[in-house]
Structures are given as C-alpha cells and as structure tokens.
C-alpha positions in Angstrom: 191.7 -129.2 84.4 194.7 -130.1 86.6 196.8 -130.9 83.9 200.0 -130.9 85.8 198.0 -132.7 89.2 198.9 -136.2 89.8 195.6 -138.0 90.2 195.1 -140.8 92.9 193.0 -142.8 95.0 194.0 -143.2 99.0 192.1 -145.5 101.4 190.9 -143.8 104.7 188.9 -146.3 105.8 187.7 -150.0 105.6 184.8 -148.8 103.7 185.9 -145.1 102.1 188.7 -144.2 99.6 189.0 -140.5 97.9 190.0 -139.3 95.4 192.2 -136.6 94.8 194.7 -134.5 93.2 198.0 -133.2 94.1 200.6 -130.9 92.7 202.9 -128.2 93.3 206.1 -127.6 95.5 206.4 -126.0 98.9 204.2 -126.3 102.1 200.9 -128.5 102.2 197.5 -126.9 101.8 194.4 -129.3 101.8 191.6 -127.8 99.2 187.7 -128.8 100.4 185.0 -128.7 98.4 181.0 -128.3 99.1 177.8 -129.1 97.6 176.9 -130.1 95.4 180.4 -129.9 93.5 183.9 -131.8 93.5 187.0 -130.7 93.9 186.7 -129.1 90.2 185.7 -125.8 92.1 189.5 -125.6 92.6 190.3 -126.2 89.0 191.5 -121.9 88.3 192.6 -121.4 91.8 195.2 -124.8 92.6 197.3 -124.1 89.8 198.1 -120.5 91.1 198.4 -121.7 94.4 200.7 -125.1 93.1 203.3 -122.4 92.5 203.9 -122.1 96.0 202.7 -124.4 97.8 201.9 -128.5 98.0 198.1 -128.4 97.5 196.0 -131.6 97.3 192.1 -131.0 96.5 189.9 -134.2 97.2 186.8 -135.0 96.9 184.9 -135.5 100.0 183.5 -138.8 101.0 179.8 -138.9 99.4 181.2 -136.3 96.6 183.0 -136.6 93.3 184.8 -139.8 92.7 185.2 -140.7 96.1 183.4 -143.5 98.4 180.1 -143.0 99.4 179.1 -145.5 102.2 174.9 -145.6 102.5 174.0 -143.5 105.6 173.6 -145.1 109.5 171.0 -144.2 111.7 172.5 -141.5 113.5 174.6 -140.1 110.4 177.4 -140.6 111.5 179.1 -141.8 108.5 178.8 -138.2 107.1 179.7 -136.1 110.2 181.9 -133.7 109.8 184.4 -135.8 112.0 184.4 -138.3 110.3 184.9 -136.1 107.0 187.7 -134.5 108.4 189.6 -137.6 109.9 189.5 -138.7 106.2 191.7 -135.6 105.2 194.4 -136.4 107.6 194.7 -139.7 106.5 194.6 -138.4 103.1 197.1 -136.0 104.1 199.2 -138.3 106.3 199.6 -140.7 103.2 201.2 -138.4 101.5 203.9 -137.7 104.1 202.1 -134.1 105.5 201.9 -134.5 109.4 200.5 -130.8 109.5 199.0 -128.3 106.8 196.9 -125.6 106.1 193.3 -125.9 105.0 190.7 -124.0 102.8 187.2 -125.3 102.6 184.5 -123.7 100.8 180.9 -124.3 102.3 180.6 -127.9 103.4 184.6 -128.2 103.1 184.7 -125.1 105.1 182.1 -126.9 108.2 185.1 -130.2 107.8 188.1 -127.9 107.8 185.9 -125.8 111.1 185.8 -129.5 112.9 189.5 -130.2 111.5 190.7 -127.4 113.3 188.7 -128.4 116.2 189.7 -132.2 116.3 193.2 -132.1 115.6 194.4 -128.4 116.1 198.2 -130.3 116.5 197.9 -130.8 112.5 195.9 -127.7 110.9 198.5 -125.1 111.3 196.0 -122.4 109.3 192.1 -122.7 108.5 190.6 -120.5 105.1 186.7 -120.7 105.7 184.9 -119.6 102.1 181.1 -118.4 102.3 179.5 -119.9 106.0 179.0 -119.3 109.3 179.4 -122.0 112.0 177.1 -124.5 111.7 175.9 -124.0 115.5 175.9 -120.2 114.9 173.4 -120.7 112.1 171.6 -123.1 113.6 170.7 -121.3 116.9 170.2 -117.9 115.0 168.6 -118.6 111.4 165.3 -116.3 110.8 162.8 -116.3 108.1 165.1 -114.9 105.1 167.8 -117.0 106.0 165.8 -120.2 106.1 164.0 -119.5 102.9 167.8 -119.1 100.9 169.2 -122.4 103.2 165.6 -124.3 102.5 167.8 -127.4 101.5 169.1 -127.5 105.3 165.5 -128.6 106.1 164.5 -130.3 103.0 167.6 -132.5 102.8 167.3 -133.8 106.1 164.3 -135.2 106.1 163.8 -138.6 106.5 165.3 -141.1 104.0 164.1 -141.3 101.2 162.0 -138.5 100.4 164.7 -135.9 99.3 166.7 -138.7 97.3 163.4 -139.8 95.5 162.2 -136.3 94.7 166.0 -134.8 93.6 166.4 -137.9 91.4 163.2 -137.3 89.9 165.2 -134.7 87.6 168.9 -134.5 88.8 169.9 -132.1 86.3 167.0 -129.7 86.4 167.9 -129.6 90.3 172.0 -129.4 89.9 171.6 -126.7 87.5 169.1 -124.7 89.8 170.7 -125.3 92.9 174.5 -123.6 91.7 172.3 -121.2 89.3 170.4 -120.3 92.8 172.7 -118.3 95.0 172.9 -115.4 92.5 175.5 -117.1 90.3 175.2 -117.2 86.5 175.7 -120.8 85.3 177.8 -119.4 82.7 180.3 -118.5 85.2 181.0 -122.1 85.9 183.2 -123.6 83.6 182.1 -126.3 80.8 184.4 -129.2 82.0 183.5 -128.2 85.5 179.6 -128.2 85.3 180.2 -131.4 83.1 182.2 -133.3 86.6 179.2 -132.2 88.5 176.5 -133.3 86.3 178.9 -136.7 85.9 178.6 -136.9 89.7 175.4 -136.2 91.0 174.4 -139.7 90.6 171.8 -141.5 93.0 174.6 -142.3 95.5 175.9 -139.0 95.8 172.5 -137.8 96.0 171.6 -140.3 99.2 175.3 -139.6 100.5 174.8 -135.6 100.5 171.5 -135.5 102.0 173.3 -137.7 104.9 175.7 -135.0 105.0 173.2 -132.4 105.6 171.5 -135.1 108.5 174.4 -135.1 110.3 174.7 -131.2 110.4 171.3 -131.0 112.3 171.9 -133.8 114.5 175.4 -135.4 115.5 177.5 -132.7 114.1 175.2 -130.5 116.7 176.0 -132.7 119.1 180.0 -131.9 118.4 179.6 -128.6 118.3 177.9 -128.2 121.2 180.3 -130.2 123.4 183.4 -128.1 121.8 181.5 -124.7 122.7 183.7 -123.8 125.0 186.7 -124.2 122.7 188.1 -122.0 119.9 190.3 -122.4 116.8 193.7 -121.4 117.7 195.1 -121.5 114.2 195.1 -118.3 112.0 191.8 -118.0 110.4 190.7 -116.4 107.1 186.9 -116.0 106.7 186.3 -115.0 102.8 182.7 -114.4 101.6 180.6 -112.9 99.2 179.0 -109.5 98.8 176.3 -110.8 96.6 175.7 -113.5 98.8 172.7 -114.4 101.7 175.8 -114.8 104.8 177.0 -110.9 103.8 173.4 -109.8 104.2 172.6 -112.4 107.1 175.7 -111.9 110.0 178.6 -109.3 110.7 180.6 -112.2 109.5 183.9 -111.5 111.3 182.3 -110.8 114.5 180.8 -114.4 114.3 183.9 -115.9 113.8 185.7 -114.4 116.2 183.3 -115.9 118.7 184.9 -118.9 117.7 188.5 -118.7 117.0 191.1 -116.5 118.3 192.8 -115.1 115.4 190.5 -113.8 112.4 191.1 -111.7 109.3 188.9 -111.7 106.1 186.7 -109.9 103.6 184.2 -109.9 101.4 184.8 -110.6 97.8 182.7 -109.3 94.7 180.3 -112.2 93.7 178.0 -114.7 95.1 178.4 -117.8 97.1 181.2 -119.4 94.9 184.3 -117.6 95.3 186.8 -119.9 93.7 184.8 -119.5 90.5 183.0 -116.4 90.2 186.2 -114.1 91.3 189.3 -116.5 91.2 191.9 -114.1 90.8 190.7 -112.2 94.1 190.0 -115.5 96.0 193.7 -116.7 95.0 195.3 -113.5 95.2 193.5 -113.9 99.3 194.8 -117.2 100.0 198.1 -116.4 98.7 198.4 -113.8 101.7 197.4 -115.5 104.1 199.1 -118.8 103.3 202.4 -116.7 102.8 201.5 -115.2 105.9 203.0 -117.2 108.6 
C-alpha cells in the first residue's frame, strides 16, 4: 500500500508525534481516518487522488503508528482540538499554510472542529458517514443508540472497556468493522492486517479516551461554537446501507451547521473509502477540483 507515499514521522507536540504518508503533486488535502482503523482506509483512494493533488494521510494521535499519550482527567488529550491542532502542525511542517480536508468518522468529528478552530487554514471540509457530534448527541433514540452502543460503552470509566476489549482484541476488531453491514472481505488483506497490527492495549486505552472526550469536553466545544458555522465548502458523503441514512435527513443537518453543503449517499455501508472507492474518489475529485 502507498508504494509511491513517502513515509514519515512529524512531532506535534512535547509528548505526540504522527505518522503519516505523503505523496502526489498539486494542492494539499489532509486524509483523516476513524476507528478503529489507520490511515490504511485511504490505501485505494490516495493514489487516485495523488494524481492531482498533494495528499498526506496520518494517523491520528492514539491510532496507527502514531503517539498515544495515557488519557487526563478531563480527556483532554483526545479532544477533537487537540486532534486537529496536531494536523496543522503536521501540515504546517510540510510547508501547507492552508488545505482541504476529508475525514471519515472520527477524522470527520477533527476535520468538523478543524474547520471550526482555524477556518483561516481549511479552505474545504469532506465529512464521510456522521452527523455532528452535538447533533447526535442531543437527538440519538433507541435505534440509533443500539447501532452507536460503543459511544456509551467506551466512555465509561477507565478501565472497564480497555480490560474487557483486551480480553479478545481480535474477536472485537473483527466484529466491530464486520458490524455496520460491511463484509470483512471487503477490507483488504494488508489493510485488516495494519489494524489488527495496531489495536494494541495502548490504542485500545487511547480510543476509548477519544470517545470520553466526545461526551464531555468536546461537548463543551461544541456547545460554545453553536452559534458559529463552517464557512468552507462542505461535502457530506454517506452510506445508503448505513444507520446515519436511516437515522437523519443528512444534508439538512449539516446545513444547520455550515453554510455551503453538497453531498450524497453512496452504495455501501459505513466505510466508504473501502466498500465503493471508485464512487467515493470519483466524489472527492469533484469537489476538490471544485474551487
């Protein structure tokens, strides 16, 4: 995978570097992954988008390769600010003072908060498969929290969810991607071997602190920012098969917080870039050519 990426480590912190890859020509585009996966998901949809375009795919902090720093009391380390200010300074090191982002799930709640925090630099936002946190939050009913159960199981308190996902890592990887009406064949060998490789008990600890800070400082973000909207372009992408389709009218939602909004739904489940990559690249190409 990435054969023609350059692979690197940059440090964003005293306490975080990330890894990433980086490849192609043109304008910058910042690739963000979600759980529980690396940026791998990207691995059939960079290389189309490398012919046009500078794209750099990290993996978040707490994901992949890159740092993960044991939670704090009040999450912080994991908010979605903090997440975010780690792919500008990824971003800044490599010389790109403003760029477009796609995030799919949790990438998609950093690039949200991106777009939010430094709307100067984020010059147009792709969101892949959610809602806004807050949205979901404030509205979630009986189907939707029995499909999103991990929102509540991860965040309880440490260490419960670490002790009982490390129980059987694999039997829970494989059941959480297999669990949102995606095949596990439709994820690539070498892929599904960089997640298994990853989900070790650190990145278990450090995603279950990302999921903390979504109920409780990134709340606290949201909130205070309610009255603001992204003023970037922004491309909502989702799937038909998938519990968000069946949940919200997902373009109305969105365009209760950002001013510009265009999207579809795509044929598969949750996992866009891997189910349908020639539709989800085909998309992006649009709307990154687009400006």
């Amino acid at each position: 995978m990435f054969e023609n990426f350059t692979r690197t480590q940059i440090q964003t912190a005293p306490d975080v570097s990330i890894n990433l890859v980086h490849g192609g020509s043109g304008p910058p585009v910042l690739l963000l992954h979600g759980y529980p996966q690396t940026h791998a998901i990207w691995h059939m949809v960079a290389p189309e988008l490398a012919r046009h375009f500078t794209v750099v795919a990290m993996d978040l902090r707490g994901y992949g390769d890159s740092s993960k720093p044991f939670g704090t009391p009040d999450h912080a380390t994991y908010s979605k600010r903090a997440m975010a200010q780690d792919g500008i300074a990824v971003m800044q090191a490599l010389g790109f003072n403003t760029f477009a982002v796609v995030g799919h799930d949790r990438g998609a709640r950093v690039g949200h908060r991106m777009a939010l925090d430094a709307p100067e630099r984020v010059t147009r936002l792709a969101v892949l498969d959610i809602a806004p946190t807050l949205h979901v939050f404030q509205t979630i009913d009986q189907g939707m929290a029995t499909a999103y159960y991990h929102w509540f199981f991860f965040i309880q308190p440490y260490d419960l969810p670490e002790r009982l996902i490390g129980s059987d890592p694999l039997y829970y990887i494989r059941r959480k991607l297999g669990g949102w009406g995606t095949p596990l064949e439709k994820f690539a060998p070498a892929a599904m071997a960089e997640y298994e490789r990853c989900f070790t008990p650190e990145t278990i600890h450090a995603s279950c602190e990302d999921y903390r800070a979504a109920a409780s400082i990134d709340l606290e973000h949201d909130r205070a920012d309610r009255h603001r909207r992204v003023d970037c372009p922004l491309l909502a992408l989702w799937g038909a098969k998938g519990r968000i389709h069946h949940a919200y009218d997902v373009l109305a939602v969105w365009r209760d917080y950002a001013s510009d909004v265009r999207g579809a739904a795509l044929p598969c489940g949750h996992y866009l870039p891997e189910e349908v990559p020639a539709e989800t690249t085909a998309a992006l190409l649009e709307f990154l050519h687009d400006a």
